[in-house]
N, C-alpha and C positions, 0 to 999 in steps of 0.2 A: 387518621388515614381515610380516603378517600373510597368507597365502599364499590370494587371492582366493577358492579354494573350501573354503572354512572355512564351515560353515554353522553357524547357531544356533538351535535348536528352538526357546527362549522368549525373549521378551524381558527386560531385567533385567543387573546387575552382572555380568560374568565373568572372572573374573581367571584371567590366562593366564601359563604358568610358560614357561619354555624352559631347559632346562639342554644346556651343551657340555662337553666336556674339550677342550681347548684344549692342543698340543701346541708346545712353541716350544726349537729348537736354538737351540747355544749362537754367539755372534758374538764376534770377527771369524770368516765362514764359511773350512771350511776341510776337507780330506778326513778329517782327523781329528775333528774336531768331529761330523760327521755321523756315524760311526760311532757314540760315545757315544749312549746313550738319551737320548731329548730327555723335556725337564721338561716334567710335565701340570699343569695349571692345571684348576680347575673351577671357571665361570662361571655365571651364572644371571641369566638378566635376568626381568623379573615386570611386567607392566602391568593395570590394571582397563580393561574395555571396557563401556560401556555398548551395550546393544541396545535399539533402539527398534522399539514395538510397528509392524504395517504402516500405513503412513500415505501412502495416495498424493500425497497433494498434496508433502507434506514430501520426498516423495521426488524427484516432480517438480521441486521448488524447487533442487536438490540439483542433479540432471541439470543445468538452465539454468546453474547456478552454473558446473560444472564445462565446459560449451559454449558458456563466454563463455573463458574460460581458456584453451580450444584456441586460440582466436584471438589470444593474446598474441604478441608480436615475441620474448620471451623464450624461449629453444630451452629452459629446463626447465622453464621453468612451462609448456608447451602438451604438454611430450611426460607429464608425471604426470599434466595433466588430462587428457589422452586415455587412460592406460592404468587409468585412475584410472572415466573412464567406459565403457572397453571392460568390467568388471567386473559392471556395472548390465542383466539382464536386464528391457530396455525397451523397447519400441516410439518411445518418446518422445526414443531416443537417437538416433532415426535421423536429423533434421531436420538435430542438431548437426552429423551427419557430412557430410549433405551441404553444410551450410555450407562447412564443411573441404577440399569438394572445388576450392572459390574459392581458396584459400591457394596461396603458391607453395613452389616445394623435394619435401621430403617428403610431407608432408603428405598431399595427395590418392590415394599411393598407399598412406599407412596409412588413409586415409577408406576405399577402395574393399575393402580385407580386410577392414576392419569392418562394411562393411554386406553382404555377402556370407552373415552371418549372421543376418539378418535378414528375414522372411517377408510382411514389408510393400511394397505394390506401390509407392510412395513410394523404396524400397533397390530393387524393382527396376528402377524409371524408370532414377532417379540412376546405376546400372551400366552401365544401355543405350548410354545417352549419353554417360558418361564411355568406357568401350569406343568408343564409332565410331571414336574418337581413336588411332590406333594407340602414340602415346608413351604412354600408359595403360596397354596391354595387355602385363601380362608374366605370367609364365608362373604364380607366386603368386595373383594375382589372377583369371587366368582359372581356373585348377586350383579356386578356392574356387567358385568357380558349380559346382563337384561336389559341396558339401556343402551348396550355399543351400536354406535347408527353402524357399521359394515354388517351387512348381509350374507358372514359366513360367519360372524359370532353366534350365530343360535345354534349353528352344528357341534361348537367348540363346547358351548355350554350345557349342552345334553352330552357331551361326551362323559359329564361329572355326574351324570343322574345316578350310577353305581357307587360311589366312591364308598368308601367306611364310615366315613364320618360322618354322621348325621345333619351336623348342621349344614354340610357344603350343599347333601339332597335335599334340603330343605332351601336353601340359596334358588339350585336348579329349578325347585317347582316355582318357589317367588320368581326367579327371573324369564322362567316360561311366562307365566302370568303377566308381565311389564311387555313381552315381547304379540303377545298375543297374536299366533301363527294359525294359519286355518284349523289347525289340529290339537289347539291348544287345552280343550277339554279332553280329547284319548289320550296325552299327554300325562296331562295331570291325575288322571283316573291310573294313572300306573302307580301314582304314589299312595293311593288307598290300601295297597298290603304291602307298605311299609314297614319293617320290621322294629323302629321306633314311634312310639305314639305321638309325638307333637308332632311330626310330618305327618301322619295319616290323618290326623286331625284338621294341619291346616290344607291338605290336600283336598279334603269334604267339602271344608268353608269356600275351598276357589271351585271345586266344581257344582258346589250348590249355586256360587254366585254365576258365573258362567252360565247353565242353564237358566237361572231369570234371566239373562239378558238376552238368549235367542228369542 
């Protein structure tokens, strides 16, 4: 598989090489066999890829395809089309997701890291609301409201600075910390009488760091 952030300047043919040496001991295993140098084998596998020039619609068409798929009862056909459209820097992947959020199991809590990347008010309705739900909120999830580029995610994510759970206030101070807001040291100084000690702990370490850096 081709490793998502492979980019390609033009469109057009590009044939792609991959060479391994491939290293394989000898069987039946045994303490002496593994001693022995193992036999190298050199492999190569080679495929053409076509790139197609930017074509929104086509691309669009592509997204729907793969956001009808998420909705499969098939546990591998929904988890390739979703990591399949986690790859697709789109706006238009946001809908998929929150469809996603309807599905039972997994699902809605790989819907809610996904749209956590996403700077569309639409991802961050969808978060709001999925969050009120406390079986929602785990600490992955909240922690990602620390890198959401929308500029109402910090409000959303201090709204969790109370919760019960430890780890999720402990998410809030880290993802104060990633977001680093004018206020981000009076912030984090709230978490120092913490009623658990690994968060007042790592509360210290972020506002000891924070002060060296003014």
């Amino acid at each position: 598989m081709l490793a998502h952030w492979v980019r390609f300047e033009a469109a057009g043919a590009h044939r792609i090489v991959v060479g391994k040496q491939l290293r394989c001991a000898e069987e039946p295993w045994s303490a002496d066999s593994m001693r022995r140098p193992a036999a190298e084998i050199g492999v190569q596998v080679a495929t053409t890829l076509e790139v197609q020039p930017p074509d929104g619609a086509a691309l669009g068409a592509v997204i729907d395809a793969l956001g009808r798929r998420t909705l499969a009862d098939d546990d591998t056909v929904w988890r390739e089309a979703e990591q399949a459209l986690a790859t697709i820097e789109d706006s238009r992947v946001v809908s998929h997701y929150v469809r996603l959020l309807q599905r039972p199991g997994e699902r809605p809590f790989v819907a809610l890291k996904r749209l956590c990347r996403h700077a569309t008010d639409e991802a961050l309705h969808a978060l709001g609301q999925a969050l009120a739900e406390p079986a929602y909120r785990t600490y992955e999830v909240v922690l990602g409201l620390g890198a959401d580029p929308h500029p109402g995610a910090l409000a959303l994510l201090w709204s969790f600075r109370r919760d019960e759970a430890a780890n999720i206030r402990l998410a809030v101070l880290q993802g104060v910390f990633q977001r680093r807001p004018a206020d981000c040291i009076e912030r984090a100084r709230m978490f120092l009488a913490d009623p658990e000690p690994s968060v007042r702990e790592e509360a210290k370490r972020i506002v000891e760091e924070l002060q060296r850096m003014v």
